[in-house]
C-alpha positions in Angstrom: -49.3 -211.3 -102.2 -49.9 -214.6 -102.7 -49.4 -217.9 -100.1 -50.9 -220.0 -102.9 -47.6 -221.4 -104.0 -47.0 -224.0 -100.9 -50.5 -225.1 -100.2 -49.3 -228.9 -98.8 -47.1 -228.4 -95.8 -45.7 -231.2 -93.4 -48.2 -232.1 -90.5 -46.2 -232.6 -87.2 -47.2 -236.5 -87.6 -45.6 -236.6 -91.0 -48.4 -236.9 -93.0 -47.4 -234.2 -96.2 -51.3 -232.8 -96.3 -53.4 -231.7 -93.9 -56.3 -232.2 -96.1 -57.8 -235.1 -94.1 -58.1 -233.6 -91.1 -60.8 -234.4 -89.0 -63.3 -231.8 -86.7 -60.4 -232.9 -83.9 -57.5 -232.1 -86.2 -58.5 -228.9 -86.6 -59.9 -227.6 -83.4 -56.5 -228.8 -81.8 -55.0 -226.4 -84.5 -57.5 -223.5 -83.6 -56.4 -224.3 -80.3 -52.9 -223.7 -81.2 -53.2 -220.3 -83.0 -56.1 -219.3 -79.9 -52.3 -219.6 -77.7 -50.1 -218.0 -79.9 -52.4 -214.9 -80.1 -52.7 -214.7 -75.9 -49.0 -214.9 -76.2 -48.4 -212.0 -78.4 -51.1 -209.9 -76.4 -48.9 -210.9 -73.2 -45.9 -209.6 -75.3 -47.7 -206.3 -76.4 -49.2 -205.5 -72.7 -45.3 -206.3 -71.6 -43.5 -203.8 -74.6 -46.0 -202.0 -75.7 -44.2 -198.7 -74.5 -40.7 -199.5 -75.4 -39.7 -197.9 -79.3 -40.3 -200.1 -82.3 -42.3 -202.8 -79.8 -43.8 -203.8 -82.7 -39.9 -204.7 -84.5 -39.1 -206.4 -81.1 -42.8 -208.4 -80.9 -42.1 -209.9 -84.1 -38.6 -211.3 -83.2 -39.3 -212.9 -80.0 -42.5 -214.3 -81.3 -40.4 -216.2 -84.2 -41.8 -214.0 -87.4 -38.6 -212.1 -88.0 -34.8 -212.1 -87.4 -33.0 -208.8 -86.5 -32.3 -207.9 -89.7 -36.0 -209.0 -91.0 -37.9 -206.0 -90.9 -40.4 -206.3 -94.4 -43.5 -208.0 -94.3 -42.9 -210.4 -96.9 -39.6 -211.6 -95.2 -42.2 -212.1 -92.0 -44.4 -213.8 -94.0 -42.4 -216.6 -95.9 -40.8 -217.3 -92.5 -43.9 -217.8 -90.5 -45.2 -219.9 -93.1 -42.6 -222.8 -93.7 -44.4 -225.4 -91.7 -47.8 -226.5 -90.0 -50.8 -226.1 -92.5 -51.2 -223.1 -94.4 -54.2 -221.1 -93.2 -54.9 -217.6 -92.8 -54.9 -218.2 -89.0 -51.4 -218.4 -88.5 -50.5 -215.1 -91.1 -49.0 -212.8 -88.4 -50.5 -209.5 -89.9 -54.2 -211.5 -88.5 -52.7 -212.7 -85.3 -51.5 -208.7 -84.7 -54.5 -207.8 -86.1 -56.8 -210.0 -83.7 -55.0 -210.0 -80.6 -54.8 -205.9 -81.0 -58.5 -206.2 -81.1 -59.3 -208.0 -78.6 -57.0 -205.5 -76.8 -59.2 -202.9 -77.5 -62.6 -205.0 -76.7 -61.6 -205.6 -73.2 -59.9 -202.2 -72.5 -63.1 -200.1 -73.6 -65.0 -202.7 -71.5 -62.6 -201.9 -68.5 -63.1 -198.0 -69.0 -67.1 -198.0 -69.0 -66.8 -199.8 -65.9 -64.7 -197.1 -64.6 -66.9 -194.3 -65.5 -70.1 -193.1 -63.4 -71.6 -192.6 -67.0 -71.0 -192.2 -70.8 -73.0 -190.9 -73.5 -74.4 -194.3 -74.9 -74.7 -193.1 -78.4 -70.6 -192.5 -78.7 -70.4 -195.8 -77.1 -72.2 -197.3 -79.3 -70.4 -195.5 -82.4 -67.0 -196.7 -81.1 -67.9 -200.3 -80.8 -69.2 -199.9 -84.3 -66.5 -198.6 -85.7 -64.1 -201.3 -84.1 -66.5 -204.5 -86.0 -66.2 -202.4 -88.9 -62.1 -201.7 -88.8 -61.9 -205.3 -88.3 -64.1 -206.9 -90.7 -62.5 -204.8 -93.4 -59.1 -205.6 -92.4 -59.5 -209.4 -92.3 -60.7 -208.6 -95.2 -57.6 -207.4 -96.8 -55.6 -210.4 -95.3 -58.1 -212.4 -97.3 -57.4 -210.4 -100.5 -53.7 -211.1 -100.0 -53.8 -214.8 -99.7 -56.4 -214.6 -103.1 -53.6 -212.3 -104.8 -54.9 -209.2 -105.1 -52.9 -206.6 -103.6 -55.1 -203.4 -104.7 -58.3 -205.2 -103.2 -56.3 -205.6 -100.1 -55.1 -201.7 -100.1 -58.7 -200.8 -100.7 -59.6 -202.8 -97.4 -56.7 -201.7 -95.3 -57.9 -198.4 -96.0 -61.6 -198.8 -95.2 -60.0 -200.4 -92.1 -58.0 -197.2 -91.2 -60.4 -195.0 -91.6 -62.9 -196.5 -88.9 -59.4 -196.7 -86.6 -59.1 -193.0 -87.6 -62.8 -192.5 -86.3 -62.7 -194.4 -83.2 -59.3 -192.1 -82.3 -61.1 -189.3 -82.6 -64.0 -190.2 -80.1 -61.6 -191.2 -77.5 -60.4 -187.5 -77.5 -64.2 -187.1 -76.4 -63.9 -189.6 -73.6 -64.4 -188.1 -69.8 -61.1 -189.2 -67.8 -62.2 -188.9 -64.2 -59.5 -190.6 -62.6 -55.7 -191.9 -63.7 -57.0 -195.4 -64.2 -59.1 -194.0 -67.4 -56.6 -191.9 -68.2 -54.2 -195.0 -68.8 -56.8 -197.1 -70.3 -57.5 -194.5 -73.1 -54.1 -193.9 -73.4 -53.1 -197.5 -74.1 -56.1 -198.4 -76.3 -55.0 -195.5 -78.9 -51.6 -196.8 -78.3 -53.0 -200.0 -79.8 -55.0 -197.7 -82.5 -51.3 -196.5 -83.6 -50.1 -200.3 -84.2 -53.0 -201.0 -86.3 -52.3 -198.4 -88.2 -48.6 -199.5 -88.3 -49.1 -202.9 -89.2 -51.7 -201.6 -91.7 -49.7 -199.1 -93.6 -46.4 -201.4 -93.6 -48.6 -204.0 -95.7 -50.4 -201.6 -98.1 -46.7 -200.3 -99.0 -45.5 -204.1 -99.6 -48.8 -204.4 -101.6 -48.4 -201.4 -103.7 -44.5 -202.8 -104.1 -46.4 -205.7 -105.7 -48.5 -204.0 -108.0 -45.8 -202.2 -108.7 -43.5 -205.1 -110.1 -46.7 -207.3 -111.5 -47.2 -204.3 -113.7 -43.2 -203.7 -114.7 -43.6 -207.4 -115.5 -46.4 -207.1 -117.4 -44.7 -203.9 -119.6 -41.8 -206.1 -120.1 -43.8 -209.1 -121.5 -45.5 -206.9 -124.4 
């Protein structure tokens, strides 16, 4: 998947590039994307246990229409104004916000608990860097056009999301406050893996027609 097509996109001041941008420039637009991700964490803590929240997420934040339900149609409609960066592809802003998510919930739960083993602690956090290193990653290997790179990363991402589930099934759940904690940070494990597995299909659907291109050609 490529967003390489479209590079200069109207500024809001009507400039066509945003290529000399100052320091200012840009921190106002870090700013901007900094909002839009604490809105769609305020949408996720308000849906996140009605069915298909992630469907319903992606309307009311602007990414889709009702009948829009493939990455790519996501994509090209998030994309048609404001400089292209891969700050403002909504696979990074789920991917962030639900990460952030989990940062703060696991921080909530050990403050909730008398004690924890340190060294699972320790594991978990690991294993969250490492999920989303490799993930951002693969948004990365989109943008540069090379879908299996990408699928490669995805899955290096959920298998550290696969990890970290399995350690909170080791987590002590003293009172209904933990309970709910750990129950809603694998809730946000699952829409990783969601959001994950719905682009490594549209990336092997890709691959897929580069290479029936490519058979055609010869």
């Amino acid at each position: 998947m490529s967003f390489s097509d479209n590079r200069h996109i109207a500024r809001d001041d009507g400039d066509p590039s945003s290529d000399d941008w100052n320091e200012t420039d840009w921190r106002r637009y870090l700013t901007q994307i900094d909002i839009e991700t604490t809105l769609f964490l305020k949408k996720f803590i308000q849906l996140r246990h009605i069915i298909n929240h992630l469907d319903l997420i992606a309307i009311q934040m602007g990414w889709a229409q009702q009948e829009d339900r493939s990455i790519e149609a996501i994509i090209q409609k998030r994309w048609r104004e404001g400089p292209q960066t891969l700050h403002k592809h909504p696979v990074y802003i789920v991917t962030h916000g639900l990460y952030h998510f989990l940062y703060k919930n696991w921080e909530l739960y050990q403050e909730s608990v008398s004690s924890f083993h340190s060294q699972i602690s320790w594991i978990y956090a690991r294993l969250l860097a490492i999920g989303e290193h490799n993930a951002l990653l693969g948004i990365a290997c989109m943008d540069m056009d090379d879908p299996v790179l990408a699928i490669c990363h995805f899955k290096s991402a959920l298998q550290s999301v696969n990890h970290s589930m399995s350690l909170i099934q080791k987590a002590p759940r003293p009172s209904e406050k933990t309970k709910m904690l750990l129950h809603d940070t694998v809730l946000a494990c699952f829409d990783l893996r969601e959001v994950w597995l719905r682009v490594m299909a549209n990336c092997r659907n890709i691959e897929k027609d580069e290479e029936e291109s490519d058979n055609e050609n010869e």
